[in-house]
KEMIBA-808822 format. One line per 10 residues: their letters; for each residue x, y, z of N, C-alpha, C. Coordinates in steps of 0.02 Angstrom, whole numbers, plus 50000, padded with zeros to 5 digits. Layout:
<rs>
A	X:Y:Z:X:Y:Z:X:Y:Z ~ ... .
</rs>
This chain:
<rs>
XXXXXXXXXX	52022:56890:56444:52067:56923:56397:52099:56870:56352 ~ 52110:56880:56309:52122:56843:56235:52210:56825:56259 ~ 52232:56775:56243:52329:56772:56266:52347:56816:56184 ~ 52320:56809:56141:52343:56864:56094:52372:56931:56121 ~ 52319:56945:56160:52363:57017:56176:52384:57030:56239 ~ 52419:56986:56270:52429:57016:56319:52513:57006:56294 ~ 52558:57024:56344:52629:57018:56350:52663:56965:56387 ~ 52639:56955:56448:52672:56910:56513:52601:56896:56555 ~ 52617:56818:56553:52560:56786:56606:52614:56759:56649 ~ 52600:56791:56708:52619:56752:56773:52592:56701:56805 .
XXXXXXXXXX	52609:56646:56795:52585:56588:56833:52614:56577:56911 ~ 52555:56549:56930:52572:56540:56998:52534:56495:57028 ~ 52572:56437:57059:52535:56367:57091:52570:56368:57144 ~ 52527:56344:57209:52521:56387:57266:52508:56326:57318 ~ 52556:56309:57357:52515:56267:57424:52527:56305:57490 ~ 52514:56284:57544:52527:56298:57606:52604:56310:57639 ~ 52631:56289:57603:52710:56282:57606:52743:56313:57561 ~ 52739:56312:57512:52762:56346:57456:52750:56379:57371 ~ 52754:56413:57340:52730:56443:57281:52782:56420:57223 ~ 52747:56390:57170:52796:56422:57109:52773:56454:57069 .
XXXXXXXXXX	52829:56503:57032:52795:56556:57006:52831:56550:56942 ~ 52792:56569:56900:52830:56583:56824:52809:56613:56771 ~ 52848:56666:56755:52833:56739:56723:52850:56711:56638 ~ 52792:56737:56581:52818:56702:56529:52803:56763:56482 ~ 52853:56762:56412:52827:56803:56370:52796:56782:56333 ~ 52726:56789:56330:52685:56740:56297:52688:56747:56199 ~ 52717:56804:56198:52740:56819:56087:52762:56777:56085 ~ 52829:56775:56109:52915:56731:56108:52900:56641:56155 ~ 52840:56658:56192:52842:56602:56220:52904:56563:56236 ~ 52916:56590:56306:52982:56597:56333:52956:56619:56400 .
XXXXXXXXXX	53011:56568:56439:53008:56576:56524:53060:56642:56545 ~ 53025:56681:56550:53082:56762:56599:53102:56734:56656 ~ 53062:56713:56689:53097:56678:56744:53066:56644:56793 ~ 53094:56601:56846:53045:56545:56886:53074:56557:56945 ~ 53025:56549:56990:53040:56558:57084:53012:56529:57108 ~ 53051:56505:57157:52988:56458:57203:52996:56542:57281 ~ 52904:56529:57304:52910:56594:57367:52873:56545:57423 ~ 52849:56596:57447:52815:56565:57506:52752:56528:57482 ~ 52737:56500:57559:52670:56458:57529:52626:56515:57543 ~ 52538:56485:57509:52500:56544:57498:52428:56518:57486 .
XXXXXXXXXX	52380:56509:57545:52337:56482:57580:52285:56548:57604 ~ 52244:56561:57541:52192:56623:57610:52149:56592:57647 ~ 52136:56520:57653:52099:56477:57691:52129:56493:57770 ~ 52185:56502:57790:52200:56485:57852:52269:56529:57851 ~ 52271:56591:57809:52307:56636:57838:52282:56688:57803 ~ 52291:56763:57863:52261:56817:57857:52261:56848:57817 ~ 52244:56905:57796:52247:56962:57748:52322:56999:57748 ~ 52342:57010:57811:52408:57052:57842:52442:56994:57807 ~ 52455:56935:57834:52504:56893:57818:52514:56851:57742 ~ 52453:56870:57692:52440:56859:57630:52478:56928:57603 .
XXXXXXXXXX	52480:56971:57613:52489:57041:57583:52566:57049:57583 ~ 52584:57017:57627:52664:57028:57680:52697:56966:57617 ~ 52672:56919:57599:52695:56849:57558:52699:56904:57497 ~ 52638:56907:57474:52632:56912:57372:52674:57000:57408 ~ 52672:57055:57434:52728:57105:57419:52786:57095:57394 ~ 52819:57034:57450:52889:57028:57419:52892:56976:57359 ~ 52844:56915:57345:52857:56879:57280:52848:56938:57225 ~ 52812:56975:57229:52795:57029:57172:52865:57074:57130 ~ 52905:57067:57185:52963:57111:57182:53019:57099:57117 ~ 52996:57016:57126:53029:56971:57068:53009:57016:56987 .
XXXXXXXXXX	52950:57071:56973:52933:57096:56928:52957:57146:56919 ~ 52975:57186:56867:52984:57250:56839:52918:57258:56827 ~ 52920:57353:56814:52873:57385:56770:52864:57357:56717 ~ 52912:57336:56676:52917:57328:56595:52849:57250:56585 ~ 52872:57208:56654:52848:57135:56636:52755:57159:56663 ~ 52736:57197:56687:52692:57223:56712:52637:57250:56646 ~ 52685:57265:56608:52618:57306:56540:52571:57218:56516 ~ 52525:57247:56511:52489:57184:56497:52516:57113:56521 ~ 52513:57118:56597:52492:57046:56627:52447:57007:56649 ~ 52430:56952:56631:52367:56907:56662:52396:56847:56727 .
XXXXXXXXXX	52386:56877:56778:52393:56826:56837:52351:56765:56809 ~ 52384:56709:56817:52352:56646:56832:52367:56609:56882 ~ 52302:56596:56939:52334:56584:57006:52294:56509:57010 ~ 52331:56448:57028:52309:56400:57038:52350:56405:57113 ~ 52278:56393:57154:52321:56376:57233:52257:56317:57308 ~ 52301:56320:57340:52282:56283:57402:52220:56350:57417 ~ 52166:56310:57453:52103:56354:57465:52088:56386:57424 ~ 52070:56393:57377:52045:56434:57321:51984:56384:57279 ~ 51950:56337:57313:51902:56316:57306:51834:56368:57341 ~ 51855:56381:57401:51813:56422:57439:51797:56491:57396 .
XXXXXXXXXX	51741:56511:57400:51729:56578:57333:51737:56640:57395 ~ 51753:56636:57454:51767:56690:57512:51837:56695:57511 ~ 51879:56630:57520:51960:56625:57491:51961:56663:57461 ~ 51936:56626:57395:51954:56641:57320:51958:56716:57324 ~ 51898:56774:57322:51873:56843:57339:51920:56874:57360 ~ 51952:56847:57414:52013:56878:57474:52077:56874:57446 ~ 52093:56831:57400:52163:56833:57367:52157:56877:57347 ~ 52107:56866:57275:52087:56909:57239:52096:56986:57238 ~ 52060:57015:57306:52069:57070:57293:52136:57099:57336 ~ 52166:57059:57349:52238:57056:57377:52292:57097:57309 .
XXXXXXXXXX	52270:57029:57281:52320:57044:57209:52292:57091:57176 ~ 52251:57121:57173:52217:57174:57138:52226:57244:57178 ~ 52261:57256:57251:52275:57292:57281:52366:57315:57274 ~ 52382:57258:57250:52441:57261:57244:52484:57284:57145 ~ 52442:57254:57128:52445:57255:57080:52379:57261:57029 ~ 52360:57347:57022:52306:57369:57017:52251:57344:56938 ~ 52317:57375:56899:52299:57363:56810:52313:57294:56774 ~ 52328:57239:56842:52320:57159:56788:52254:57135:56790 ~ 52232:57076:56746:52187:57044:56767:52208:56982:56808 ~ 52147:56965:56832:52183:56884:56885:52129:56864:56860 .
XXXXXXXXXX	52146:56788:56864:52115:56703:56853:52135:56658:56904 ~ 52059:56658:56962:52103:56613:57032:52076:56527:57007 ~ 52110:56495:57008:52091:56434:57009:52109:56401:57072 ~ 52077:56335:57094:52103:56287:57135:52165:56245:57124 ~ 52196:56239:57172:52271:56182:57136:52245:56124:57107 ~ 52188:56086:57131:52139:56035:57114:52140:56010:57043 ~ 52128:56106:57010:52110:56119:56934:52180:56107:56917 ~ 52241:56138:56950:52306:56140:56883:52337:56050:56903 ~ 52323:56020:56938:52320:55933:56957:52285:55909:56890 ~ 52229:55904:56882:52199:55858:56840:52213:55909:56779 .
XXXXXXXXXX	52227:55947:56773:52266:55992:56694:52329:55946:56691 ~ 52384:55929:56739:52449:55898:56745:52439:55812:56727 ~ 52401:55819:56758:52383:55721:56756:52345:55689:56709 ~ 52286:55728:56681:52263:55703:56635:52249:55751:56566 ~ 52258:55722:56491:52237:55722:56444:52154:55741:56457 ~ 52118:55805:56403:52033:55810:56401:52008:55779:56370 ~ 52022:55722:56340:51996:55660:56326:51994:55608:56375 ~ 52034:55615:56412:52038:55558:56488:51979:55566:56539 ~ 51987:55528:56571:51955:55540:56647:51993:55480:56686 ~ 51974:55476:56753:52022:55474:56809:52024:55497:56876 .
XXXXXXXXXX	52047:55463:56925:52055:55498:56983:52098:55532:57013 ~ 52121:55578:57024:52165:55628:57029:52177:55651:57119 ~ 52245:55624:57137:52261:55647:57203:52296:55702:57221 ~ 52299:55730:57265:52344:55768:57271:52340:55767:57358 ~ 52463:55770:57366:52489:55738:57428:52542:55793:57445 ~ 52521:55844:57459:52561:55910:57478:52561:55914:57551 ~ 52564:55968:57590:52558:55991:57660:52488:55955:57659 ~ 52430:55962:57623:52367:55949:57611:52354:55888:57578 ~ 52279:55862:57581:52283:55828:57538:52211:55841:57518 ~ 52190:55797:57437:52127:55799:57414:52120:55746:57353 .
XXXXXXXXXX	52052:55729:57360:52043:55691:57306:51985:55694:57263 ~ 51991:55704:57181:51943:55708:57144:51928:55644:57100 ~ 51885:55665:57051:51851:55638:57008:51867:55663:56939 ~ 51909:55672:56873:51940:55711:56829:51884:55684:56760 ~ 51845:55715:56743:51808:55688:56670:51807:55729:56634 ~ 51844:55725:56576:51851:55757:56502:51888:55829:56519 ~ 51929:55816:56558:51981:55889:56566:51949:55924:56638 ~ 51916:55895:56657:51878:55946:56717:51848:55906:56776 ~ 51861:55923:56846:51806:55899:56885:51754:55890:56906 ~ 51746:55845:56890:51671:55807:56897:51657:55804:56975 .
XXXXXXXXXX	51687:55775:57012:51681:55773:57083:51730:55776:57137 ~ 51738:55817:57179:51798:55832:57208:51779:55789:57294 ~ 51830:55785:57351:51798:55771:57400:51823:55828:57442 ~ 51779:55860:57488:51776:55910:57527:51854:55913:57584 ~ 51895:55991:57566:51940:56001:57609:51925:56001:57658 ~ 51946:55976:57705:51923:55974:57782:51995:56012:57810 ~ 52044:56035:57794:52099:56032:57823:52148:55985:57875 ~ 52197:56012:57905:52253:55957:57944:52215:55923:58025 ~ 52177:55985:58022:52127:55962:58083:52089:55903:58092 ~ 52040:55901:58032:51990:55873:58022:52002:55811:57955 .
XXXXXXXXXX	52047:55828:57911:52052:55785:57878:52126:55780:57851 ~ 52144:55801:57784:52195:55805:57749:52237:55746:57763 ~ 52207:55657:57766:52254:55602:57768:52301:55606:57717 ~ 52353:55558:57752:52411:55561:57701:52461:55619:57677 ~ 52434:55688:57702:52466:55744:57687:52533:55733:57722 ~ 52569:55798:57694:52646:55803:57761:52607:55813:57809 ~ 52572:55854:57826:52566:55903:57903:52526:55818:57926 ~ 52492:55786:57908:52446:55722:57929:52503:55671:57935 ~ 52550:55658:57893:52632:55624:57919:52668:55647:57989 ~ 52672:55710:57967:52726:55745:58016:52676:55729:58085 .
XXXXXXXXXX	52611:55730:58084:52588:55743:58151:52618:55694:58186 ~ 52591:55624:58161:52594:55565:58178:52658:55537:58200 ~ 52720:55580:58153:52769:55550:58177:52801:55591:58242 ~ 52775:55648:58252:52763:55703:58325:52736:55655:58360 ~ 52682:55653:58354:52634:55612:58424:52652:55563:58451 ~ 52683:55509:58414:52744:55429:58408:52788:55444:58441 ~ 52832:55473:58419:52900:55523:58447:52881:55555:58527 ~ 52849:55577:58534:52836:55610:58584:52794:55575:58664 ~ 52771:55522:58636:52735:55457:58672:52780:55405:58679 ~ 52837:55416:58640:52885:55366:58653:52871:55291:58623 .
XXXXXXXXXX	52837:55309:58558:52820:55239:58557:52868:55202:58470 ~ 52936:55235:58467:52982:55227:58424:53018:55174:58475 ~ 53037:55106:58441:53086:55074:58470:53153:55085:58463 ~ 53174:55092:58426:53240:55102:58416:53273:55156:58434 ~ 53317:55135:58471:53368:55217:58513:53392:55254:58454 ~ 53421:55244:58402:53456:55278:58355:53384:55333:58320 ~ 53333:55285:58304:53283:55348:58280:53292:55400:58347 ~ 53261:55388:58395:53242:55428:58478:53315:55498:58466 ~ 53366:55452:58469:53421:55470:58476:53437:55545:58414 ~ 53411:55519:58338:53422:55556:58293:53368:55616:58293 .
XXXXXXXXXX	53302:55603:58311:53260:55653:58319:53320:55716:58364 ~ 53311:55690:58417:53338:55741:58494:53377:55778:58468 ~ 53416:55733:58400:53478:55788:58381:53452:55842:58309 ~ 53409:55830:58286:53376:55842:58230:53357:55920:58277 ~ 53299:55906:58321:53266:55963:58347:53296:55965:58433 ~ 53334:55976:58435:53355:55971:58491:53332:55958:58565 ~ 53372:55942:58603:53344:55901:58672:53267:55928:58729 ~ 53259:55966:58707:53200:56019:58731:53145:56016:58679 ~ 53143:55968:58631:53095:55938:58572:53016:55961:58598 ~ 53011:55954:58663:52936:55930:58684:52914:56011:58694 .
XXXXXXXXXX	52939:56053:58710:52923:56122:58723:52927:56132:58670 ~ 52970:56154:58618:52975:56182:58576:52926:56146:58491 ~ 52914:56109:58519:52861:56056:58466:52787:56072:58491 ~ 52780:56066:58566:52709:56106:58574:52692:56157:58549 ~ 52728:56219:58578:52729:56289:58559:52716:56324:58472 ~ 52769:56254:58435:52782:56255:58343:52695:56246:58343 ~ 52647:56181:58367:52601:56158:58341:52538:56197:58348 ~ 52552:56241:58427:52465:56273:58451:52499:56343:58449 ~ 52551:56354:58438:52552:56444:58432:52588:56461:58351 ~ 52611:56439:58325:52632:56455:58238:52591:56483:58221 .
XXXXXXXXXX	52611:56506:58148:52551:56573:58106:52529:56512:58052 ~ 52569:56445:58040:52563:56397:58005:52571:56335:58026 ~ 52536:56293:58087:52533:56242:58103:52534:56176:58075 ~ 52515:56184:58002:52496:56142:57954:52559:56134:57934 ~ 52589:56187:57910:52655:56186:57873:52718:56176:57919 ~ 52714:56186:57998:52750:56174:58027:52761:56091:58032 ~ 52702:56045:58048:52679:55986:58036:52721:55960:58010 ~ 52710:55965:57939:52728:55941:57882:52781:55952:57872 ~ 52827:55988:57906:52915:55979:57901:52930:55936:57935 ~ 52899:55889:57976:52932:55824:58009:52927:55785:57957 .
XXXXXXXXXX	52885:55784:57906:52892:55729:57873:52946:55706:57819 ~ 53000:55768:57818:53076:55774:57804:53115:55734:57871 ~ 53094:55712:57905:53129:55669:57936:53095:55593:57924 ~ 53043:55585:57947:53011:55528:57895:53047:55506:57859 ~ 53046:55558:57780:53075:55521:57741:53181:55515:57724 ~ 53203:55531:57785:53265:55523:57797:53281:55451:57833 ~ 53223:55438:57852:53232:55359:57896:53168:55306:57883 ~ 53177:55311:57813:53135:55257:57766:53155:55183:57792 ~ 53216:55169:57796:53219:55096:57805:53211:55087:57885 ~ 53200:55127:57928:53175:55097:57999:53092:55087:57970 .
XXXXXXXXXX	53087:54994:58005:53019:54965:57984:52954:55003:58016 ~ 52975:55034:58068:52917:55056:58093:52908:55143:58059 ~ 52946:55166:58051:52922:55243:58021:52885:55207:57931 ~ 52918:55176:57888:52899:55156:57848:52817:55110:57842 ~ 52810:55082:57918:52751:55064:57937:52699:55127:57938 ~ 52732:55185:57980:52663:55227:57983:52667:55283:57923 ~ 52693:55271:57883:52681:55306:57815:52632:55271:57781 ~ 52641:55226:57768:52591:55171:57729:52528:55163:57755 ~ 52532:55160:57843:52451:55160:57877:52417:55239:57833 ~ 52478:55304:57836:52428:55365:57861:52402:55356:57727 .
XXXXXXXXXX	52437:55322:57719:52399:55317:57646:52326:55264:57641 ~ 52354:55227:57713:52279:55183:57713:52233:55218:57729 ~ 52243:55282:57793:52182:55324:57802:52178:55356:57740 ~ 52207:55385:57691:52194:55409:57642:52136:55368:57607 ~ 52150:55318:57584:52089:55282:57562:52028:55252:57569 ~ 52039:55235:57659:51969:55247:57678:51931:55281:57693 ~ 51980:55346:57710:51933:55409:57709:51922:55456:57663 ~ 51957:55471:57602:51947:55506:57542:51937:55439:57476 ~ 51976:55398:57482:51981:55387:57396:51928:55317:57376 ~ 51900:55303:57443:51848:55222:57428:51797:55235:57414 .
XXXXXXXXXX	51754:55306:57410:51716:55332:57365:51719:55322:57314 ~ 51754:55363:57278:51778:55352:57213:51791:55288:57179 ~ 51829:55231:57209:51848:55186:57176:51773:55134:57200 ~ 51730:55143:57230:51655:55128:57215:51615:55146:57162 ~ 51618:55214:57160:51572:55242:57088:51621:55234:57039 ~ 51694:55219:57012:51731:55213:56971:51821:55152:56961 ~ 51740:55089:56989:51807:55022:57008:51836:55028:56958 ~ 51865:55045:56877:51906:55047:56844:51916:55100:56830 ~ 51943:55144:56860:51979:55209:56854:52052:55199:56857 ~ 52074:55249:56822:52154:55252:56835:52149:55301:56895 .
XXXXXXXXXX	52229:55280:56946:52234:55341:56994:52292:55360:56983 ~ 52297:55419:56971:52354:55454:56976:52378:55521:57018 ~ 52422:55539:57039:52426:55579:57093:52513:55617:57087 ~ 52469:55690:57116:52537:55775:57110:52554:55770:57186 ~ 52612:55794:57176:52645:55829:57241:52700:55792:57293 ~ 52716:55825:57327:52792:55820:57344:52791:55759:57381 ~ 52720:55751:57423:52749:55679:57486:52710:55637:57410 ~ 52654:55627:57373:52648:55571:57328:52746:55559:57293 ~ 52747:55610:57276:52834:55608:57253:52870:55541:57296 ~ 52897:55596:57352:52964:55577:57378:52939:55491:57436 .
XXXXXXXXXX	52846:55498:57446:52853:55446:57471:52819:55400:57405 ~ 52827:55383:57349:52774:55361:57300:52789:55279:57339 ~ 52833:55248:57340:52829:55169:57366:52782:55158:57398 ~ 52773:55206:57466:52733:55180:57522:52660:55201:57508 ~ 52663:55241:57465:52604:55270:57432:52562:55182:57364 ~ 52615:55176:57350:52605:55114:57277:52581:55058:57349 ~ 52624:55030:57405:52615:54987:57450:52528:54991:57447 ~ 52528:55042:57489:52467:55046:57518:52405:55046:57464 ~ 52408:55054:57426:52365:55039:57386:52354:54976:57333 ~ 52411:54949:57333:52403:54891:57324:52395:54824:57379 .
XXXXXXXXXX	52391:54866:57441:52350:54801:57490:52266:54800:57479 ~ 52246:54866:57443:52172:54856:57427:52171:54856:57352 ~ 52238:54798:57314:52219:54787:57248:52195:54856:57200 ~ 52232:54918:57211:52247:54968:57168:52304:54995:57151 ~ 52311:55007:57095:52376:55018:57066:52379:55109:57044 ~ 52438:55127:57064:52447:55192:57046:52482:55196:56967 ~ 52455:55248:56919:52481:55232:56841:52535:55295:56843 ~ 52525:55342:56871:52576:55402:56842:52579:55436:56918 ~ 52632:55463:56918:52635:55538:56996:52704:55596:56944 ~ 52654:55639:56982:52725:55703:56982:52721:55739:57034 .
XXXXXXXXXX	52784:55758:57011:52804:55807:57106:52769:55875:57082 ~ 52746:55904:57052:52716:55971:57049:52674:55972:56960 ~ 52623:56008:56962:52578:56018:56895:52628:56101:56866 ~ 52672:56107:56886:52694:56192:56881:52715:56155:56802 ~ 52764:56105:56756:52777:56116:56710:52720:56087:56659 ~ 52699:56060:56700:52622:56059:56636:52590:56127:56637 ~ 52570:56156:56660:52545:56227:56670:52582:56262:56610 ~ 52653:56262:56617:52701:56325:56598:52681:56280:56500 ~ 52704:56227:56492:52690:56198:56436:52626:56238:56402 ~ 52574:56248:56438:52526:56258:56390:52525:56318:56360 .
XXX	52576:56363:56382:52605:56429:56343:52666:56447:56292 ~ 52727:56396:56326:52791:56398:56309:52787:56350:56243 ~ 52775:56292:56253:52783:56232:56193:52733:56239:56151 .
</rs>
């Protein structure tokens, strides 16, 4: 559909943890309004529990914003064309007479990070993680989601594990960290941390809220140590591809732990003599730009 005629495109960029959403009048080109909702993953959560999320973000809409809308959905799992399908006809159940456009978050990353004259390598450091290949506005080569299981280094839920498993093995020296956890999640940590990890509806995302403690105790040397290792697995297991087929690439990298941890993120990559050129904490206002401005 042509943006000439429609009224309101709802954007929506989407991880495991959380959504932002933003409703625009595309005449007036003008934001109606912005929300952050739940996260929103058909990779690794159900149909019931996808339906139960977008019902209530939907709510955020009137009838009125509804006449000619085009969903634009950039999200976590939406590489998969079975994902993709399953959102899809999610939002099309819910909301009968829009059209939808599912993209991968992958896609609204290298839309955020790079210029279509650029190319580049493009990270992304959410609950998840992933790494591409960005040439002339588009991906050229992506490396395969494996998830928190199997892969996703460097992610929160791939932080948070680590600093679970440490914590829980006892292998933190310092009484004041030991001490601050116990009080963080209280003294029964070990039950209630099992139970969070093998019975949750979101294991991944449960994960990845330790790594809000992480980054609360940056200057103890050893948590700051295993932030920087879990960016070294990042690079030997996703990004030394890439910087083989493309030793002078720029890297640049979206999302909340590239954000809030970017130091240990810059560290670690400059022990293998690479330099990070740009990060943002989310692609949502490059997205909204390409309508509003």
């Amino acid at each position: 559909m042509d943006n000439k005629s429609l009224k309101h495109i709802l954007l929506a960029e989407s991880g495991s943890t959380k959504t932002h959403f933003a409703l625009i009048d595309v005449e007036h080109k003008q934001i109606i309004n912005e929300w952050v909702g739940g996260g929103v993953n058909p990779v690794i959560m159900g149909v019931e529990e996808l339906t139960m999320i977008l019902t209530n973000e939907f709510q955020n809409l009137d009838a009125e914003q509804l006449i000619d809308l085009n969903i634009k959905w950039y999200g976590a799992g939406c590489t998969q064309t079975d994902a993709k399908q399953i959102l899809e006809t999610i939002i099309h159940v819910l909301l009968p007479t829009q059209t939808i456009d599912i993209y991968s978050d992958m896609f609204a990353t290298t839309q955020a990070l790079y210029d279509v004259n650029e190319s580049g390598i493009a990270i992304i450091l959410g609950t998840g993680s992933n790494v591409c290949y960005v040439n002339g506005g588009s991906v050229s080569f992506l490396s395969p989601s494996l998830g928190y299981i199997l892969g996703d280094e460097g992610s929160g839920a791939d932080i948070g594990k680590h600093i679970v498993k440490n914590m829980l093995y006892g292998n933190f020296f310092k009484e004041s960290i030991l001490q601050s956890f116990a009080d963080e999640y209280n003294e029964n940590h070990y039950d209630d941390i099992i139970t969070g990890v093998y019975q949750s509806e979101k294991p991944n995302a449960y994960l990845a809220s330790f790594s809000h403690f992480a980054f609360k105790h940056l200057d103890d040397p050893q948590i700051n140590e295993l932030i920087v290792s879990r960016f070294d697995a990042l690079i030997s297991g996703q990004l030394s591809k890439f910087i083989i087929a493309h030793p002078d690439a720029e890297i640049r990298a979206s999302g909340s732990i590239a954000w809030h941890f970017n130091e240990q993120l810059k560290q670690s990559l400059e022990k293998h003599n690479l330099k990070l050129t740009k990060t943002i904490k989310s692609p949502i206002k490059a997205l909204i730009a390409n309508y509003v401005y």
